[in-house]
C-alpha positions as CSV (number, residue, x, y, z in Angstrom):
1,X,-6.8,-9.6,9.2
2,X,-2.9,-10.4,10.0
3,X,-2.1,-8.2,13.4
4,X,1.6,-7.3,11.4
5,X,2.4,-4.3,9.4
6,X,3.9,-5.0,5.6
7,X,5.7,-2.8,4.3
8,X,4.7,-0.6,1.0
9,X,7.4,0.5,0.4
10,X,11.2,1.4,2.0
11,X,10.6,2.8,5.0
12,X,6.7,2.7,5.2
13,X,4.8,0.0,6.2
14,X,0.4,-0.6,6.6
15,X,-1.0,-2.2,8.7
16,X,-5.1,-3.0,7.5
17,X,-7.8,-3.4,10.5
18,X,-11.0,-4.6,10.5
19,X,-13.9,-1.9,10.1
20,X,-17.2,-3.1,9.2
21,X,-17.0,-5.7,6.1
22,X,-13.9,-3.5,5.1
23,X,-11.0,-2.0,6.6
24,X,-9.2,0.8,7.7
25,X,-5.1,1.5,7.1
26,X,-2.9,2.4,9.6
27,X,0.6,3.3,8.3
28,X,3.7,3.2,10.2
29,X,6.9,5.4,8.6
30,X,10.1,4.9,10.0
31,X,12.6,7.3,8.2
32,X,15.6,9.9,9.1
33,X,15.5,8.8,12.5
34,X,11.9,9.2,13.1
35,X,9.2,7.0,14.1
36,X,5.8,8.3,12.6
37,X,2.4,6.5,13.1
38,X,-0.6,7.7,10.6
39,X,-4.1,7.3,12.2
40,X,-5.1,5.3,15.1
41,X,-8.3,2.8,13.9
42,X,-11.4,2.9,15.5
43,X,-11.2,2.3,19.5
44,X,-9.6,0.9,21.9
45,X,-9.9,-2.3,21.1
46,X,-8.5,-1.9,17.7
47,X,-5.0,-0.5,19.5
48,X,-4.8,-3.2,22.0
49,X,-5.5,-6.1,19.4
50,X,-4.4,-5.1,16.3
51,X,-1.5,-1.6,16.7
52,X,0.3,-2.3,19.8
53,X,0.6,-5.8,18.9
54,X,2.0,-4.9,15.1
55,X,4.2,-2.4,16.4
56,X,5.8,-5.1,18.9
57,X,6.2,-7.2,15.7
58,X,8.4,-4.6,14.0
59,X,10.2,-4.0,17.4
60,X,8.2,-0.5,18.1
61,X,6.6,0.5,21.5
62,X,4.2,3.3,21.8
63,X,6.8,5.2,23.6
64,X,9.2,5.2,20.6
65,X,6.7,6.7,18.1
66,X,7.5,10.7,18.3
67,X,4.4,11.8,16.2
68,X,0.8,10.4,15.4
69,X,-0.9,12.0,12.3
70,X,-4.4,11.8,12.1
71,X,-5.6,12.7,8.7
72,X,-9.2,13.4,9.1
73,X,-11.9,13.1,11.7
74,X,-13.8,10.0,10.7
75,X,-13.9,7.5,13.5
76,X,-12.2,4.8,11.7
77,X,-9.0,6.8,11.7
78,X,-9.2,8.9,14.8
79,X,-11.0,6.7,17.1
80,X,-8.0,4.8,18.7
81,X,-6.5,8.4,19.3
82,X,-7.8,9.2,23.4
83,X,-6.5,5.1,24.4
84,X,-3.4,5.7,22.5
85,X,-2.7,9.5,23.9
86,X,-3.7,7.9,27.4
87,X,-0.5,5.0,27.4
88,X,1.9,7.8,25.3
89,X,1.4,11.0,26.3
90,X,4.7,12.2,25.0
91,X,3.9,11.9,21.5
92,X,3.0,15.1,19.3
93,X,-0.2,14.7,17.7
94,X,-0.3,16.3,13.8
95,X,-4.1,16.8,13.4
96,X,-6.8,19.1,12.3
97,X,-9.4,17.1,14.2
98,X,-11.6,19.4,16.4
99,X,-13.0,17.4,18.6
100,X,-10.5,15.2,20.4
């Protein structure tokens, strides 16, 4: 899997990590001023090898993304979410998830 978002369309980009013989999205929307990241992957691994190193690539740090969505509670999408609230505390988290 490339470690670099692509973008889908103006403004939003995906960024596809490995999850057993599939993959799992994680989407990056950078509109109106506003830096949005949409789930997290799977662990902690996933962010250090595969997110932080994307969002580098598209000249993004952790501390300039001002809010995470995690759509749903599946570990593939909300996994990555303790590492990534550990480095960026600042950033609101949009979630229903119950048991972060």
């Amino acid at each position: 899997m490339q470690r670099s978002f692509f973008r889908e369309t103006d403004g939003i980009y995906r960024l596809k990590i490995p999850f057993d013989d599939l993959y799992t999205s994680v989407f990056l929307v950078m509109a109106e001023g506003k830096t949005v990241l949409v789930d997290c992957a799977t662990t902690k691994e996933d962010v250090e090898e595969y997110i932080l190193p994307a969002l580098k690539s598209m000249g993004v740090e952790l501390c300039d993304i001002d809010t995470l969505v995690v759509t749903h509670e599946h570990e593939d999408h909300a996994g990555g979410l303790p590492y990534i609230l550990a480095l960026a505390p600042q950033i609101t988290v949009v979630t229903d998830v119950r048991h972060l």
